[in-house]
C-alpha positions as CSV (number, residue, x, y, z in Angstrom):
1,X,17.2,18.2,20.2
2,X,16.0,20.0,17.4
3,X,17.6,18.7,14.8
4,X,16.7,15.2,16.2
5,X,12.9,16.2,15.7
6,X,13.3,17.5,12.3
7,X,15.2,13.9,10.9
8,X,12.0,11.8,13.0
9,X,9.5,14.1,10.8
10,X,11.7,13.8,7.9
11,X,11.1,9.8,7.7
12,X,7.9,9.7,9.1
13,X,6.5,12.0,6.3
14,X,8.8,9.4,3.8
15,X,7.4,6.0,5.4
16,X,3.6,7.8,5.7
17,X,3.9,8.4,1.5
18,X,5.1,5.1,0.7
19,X,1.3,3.1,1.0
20,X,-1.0,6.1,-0.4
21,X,-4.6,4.7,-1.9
22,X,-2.9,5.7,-5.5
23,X,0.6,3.6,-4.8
24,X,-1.6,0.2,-3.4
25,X,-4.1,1.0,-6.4
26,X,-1.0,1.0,-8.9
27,X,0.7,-1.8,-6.9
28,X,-2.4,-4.1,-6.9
29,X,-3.0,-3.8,-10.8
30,X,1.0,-4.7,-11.6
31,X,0.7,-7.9,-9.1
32,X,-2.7,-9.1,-10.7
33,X,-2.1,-7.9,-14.2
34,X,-4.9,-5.4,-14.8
35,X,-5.3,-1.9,-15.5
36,X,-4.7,0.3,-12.4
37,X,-7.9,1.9,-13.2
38,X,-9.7,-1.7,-12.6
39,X,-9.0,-1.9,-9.0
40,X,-10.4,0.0,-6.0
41,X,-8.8,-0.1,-3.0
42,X,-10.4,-0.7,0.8
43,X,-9.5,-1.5,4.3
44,X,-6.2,-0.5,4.3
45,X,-4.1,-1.1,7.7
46,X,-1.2,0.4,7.9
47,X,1.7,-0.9,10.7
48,X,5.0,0.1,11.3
49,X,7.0,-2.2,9.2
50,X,3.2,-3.6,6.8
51,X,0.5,-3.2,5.1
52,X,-2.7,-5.0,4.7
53,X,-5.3,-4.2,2.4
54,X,-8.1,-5.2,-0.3
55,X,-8.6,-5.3,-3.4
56,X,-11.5,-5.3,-5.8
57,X,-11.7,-5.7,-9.9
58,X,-14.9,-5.6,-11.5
59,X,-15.2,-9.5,-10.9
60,X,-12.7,-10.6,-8.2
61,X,-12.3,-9.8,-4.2
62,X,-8.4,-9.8,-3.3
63,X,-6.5,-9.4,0.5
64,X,-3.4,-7.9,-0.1
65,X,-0.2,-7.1,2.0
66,X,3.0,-6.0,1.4
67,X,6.1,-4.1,3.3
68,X,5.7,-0.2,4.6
69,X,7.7,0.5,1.0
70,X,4.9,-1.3,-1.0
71,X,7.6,-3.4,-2.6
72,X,7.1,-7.1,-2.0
73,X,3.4,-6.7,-3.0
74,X,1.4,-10.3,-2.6
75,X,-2.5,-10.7,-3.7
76,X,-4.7,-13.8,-2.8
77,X,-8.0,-14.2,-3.9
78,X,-10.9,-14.2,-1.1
């Protein structure tokens, strides 16, 4: 039982790191071509096998989503 506890916190603690403020901010700026220091970051949803969030740059309102991973990142403007 224990060592079926340890593997559970093992990938939780992998999937939970995947969609940090940082990785969405980095994510955001490669999708929509800007600096990652142009974007902030809000809203952010976080599901089991998603996430949702926004995006702003100094001009432009985004909704963003993307796998738990953050690799299939897609941006629209609002």
């Amino acid at each position: 039982m224990k060592k079926i506890t340890w593997i559970f916190l093992a990938f939780a603690g992998t999937v939970g790191c995947a969609s940090t403020t940082a990785n969405l901010q980095r994510e955001t700026a490669n999708f929509i071509n800007v600096a990652p220091e142009a974007v902030t970051v809000s809203n952010i949803n976080r599901g089991a096998t998603a996430v949702k969030w926004d995006a702003q740059t100094q001009d432009t309102a985004y909704s963003c989503n993307a796998d738990d991973m953050v690799r299939r990142v897609h941006c629209v403007k609002k």
